[in-house]
C-alpha positions in Angstrom: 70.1 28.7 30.3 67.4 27.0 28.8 67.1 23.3 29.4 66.5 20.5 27.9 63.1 19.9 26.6 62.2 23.9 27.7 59.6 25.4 25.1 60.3 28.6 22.9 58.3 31.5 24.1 58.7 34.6 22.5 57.4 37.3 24.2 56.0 38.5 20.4 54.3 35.2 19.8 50.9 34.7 20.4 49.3 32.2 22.2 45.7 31.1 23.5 44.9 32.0 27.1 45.2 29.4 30.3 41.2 30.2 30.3 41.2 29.6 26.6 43.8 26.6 26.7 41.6 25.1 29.5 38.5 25.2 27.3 39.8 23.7 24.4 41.1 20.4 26.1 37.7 20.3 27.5 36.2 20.8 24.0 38.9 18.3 22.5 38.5 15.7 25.3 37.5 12.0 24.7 37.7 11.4 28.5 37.9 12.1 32.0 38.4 10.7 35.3 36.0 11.9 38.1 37.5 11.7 41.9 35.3 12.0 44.8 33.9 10.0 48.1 37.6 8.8 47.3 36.8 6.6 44.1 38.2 7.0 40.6 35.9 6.9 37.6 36.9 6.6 34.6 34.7 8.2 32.0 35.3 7.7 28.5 33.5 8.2 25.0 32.8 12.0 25.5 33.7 12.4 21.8 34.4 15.9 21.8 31.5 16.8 23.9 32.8 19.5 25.9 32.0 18.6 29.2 31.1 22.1 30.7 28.0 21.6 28.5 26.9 18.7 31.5 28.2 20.8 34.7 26.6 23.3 35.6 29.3 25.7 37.4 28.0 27.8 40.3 30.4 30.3 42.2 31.7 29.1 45.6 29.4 30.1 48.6 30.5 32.8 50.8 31.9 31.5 54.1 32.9 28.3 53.2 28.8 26.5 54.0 28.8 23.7 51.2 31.5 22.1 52.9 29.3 19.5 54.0 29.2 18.4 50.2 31.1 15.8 48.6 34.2 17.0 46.8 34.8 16.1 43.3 37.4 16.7 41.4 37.7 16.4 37.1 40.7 15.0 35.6 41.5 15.8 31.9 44.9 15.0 30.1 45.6 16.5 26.1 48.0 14.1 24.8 49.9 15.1 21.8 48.5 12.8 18.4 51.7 12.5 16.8 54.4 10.5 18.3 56.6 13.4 20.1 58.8 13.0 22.9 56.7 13.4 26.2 53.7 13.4 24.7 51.3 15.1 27.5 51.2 18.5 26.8 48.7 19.7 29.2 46.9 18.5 32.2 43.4 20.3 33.4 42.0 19.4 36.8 38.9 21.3 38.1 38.2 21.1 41.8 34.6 22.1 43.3 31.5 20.3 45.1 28.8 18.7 44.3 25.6 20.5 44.7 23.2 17.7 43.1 24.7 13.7 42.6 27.3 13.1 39.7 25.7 12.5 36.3 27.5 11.0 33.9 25.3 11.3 31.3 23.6 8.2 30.6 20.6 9.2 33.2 18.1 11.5 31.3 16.6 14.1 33.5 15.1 16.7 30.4 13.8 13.8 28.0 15.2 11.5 25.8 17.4 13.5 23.9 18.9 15.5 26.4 21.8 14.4 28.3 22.2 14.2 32.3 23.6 17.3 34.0 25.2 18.0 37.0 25.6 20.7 39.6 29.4 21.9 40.9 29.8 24.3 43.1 33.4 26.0 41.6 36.8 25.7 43.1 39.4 26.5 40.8 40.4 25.0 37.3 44.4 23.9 37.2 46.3 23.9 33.9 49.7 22.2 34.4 51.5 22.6 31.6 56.0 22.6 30.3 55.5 26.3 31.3 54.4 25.5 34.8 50.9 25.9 36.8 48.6 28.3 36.5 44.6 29.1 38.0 41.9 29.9 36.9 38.2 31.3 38.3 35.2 30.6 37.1 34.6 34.3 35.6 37.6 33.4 33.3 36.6 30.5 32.2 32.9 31.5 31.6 34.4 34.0 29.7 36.7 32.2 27.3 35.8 30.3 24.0 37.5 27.1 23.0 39.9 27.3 19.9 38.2 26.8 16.5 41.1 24.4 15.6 40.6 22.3 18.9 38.0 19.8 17.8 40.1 18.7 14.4 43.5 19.4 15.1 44.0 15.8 16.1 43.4 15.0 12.4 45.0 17.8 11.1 48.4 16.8 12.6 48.2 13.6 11.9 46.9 14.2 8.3 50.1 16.5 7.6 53.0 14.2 9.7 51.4 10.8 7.7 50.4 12.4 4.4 52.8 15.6 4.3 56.1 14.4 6.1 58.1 16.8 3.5 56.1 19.6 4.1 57.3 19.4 7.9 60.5 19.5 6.7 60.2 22.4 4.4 58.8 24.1 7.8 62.0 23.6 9.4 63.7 26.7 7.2 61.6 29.1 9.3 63.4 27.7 12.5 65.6 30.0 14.1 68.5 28.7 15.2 68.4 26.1 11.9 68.7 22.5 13.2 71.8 21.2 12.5 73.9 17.9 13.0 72.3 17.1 16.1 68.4 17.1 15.0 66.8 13.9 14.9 63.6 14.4 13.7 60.8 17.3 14.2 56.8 16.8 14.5 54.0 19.0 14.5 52.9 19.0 18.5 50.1 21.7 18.3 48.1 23.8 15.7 45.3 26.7 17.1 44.0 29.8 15.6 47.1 31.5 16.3 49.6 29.3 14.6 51.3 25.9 14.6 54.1 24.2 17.4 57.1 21.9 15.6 58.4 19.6 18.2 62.0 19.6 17.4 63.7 16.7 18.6 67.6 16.9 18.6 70.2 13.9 20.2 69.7 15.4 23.8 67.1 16.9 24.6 64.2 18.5 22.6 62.5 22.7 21.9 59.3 23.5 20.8 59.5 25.9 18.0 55.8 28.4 17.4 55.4 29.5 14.0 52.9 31.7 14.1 50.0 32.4 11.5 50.0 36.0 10.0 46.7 36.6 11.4 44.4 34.8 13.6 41.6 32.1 12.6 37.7 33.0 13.3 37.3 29.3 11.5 38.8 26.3 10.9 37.9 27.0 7.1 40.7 29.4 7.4 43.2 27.3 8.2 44.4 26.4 5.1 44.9 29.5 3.2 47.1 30.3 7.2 48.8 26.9 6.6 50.1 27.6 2.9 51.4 31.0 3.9 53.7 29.3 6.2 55.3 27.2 3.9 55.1 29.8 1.2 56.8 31.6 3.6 59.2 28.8 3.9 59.8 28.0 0.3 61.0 31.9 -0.4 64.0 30.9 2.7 67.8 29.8 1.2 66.8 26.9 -1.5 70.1 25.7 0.1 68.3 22.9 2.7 70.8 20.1 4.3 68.0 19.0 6.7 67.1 15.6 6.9 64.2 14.4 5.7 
């Protein structure tokens, strides 16, 4: 039994990677907190700037030898942008070492355009997530690109919840089971190039419903033509509609 506040996941349904889910909160991120000689640092104003494009990841050395260096650990914490129940949908933390002293990118070491780097010797990246943990290596996450959606669909949720409210509702017909009595309201939680997440929030509890995209985006250009053939899809359901609004 399912409980509540459990997500949907159809084994059918496609979804990003942990490597490629990782990447896109880092792509999406507007902050992070950096742990290590035991102090917290809050670092804020990344604006998007992925932060892998400041660290410079190098594999762990065999035999354990940098552990003379000072651990560090990167927080990072995706917050929903529309007002859903539990709004943290993902946590990141990346665990390593420093190999050269924590930059935080208002120290110039390339000129005056280019921004401060650093040098981490890789532990493991954590994605905590309502599905539970999971781990990923640095081959992984070399390896993986973040989601073309990642660095708008902030705006694009809130754009469709504040400007399109009905159009969330009309989304609702392609919810299976149909919300009945007990819904109390439903909010777009997450949109990537595979399709889009409806938070749908009933009396007790709540379930995250995917509706996925009939084919994957290469570009957040596509996203609209992906976005009307949901609720095209949507309109062609039973006409018959007692949801709320």
């Amino acid at each position: 039994m399912r409980m509540p506040g459990a997500p949907d996941t159809p084994a059918a349904v496609r979804r990003p990677t942990d490597a490629e889910r990782v990447r896109s909160v880092l792509a999406a991120a507007h902050s992070m907190t950096v742990v290590t000689d035991g102090l917290r640092r809050e670092v804020r104003h990344l604006d998007g700037t992925d932060p892998l494009g400041r660290l410079h990841l190098h594999p762990a050395e065999p035999g354990g030898h940098a552990e003379h260096r000072h651990a560090v650990r990167l927080e990072f914490t995706d917050v929903a942008p529309t007002p859903v129940r539990d709004r943290v949908r993902a946590r990141v933390t990346i665990l390593g070492r420093l190999l050269t002293p924590y930059a935080d990118g208002t120290v110039d070491p390339a000129g005056p355009d280019a921004p401060a780097s650093t040098c981490m010797e890789f532990g493991r990246a954590v994605l905590e997530t309502a599905e539970g943990r999971a781990y990923i290596g640095l081959d992984e996450l070399e390896a993986a690109r973040p989601d073309p959606l990642a660095p708008y669909e902030a705006g694009m949720l809130t754009h469709l919840l504040d400007d399109h409210a009905e159009l969330v509702t009309l989304l609702l017909r392609l919810v299976a089971p149909r919300p009945g009595a007990v819904l109390v309201r439903a909010l777009p939680l997450t949109m990537d190039r595979y399709g889009l997440t409806l938070r749908v929030e009933e009396r007790r509890g709540h379930r995250d419903v995917r509706l996925p995209f009939p084919s994957p985006l290469d570009d957040v250009e596509q996203s609209g033509a992906q976005i009307q053939a949901l609720l095209s899809a949507a309109r062609r359901r039973s006409h018959h509609n007692t949801l709320p609004a």
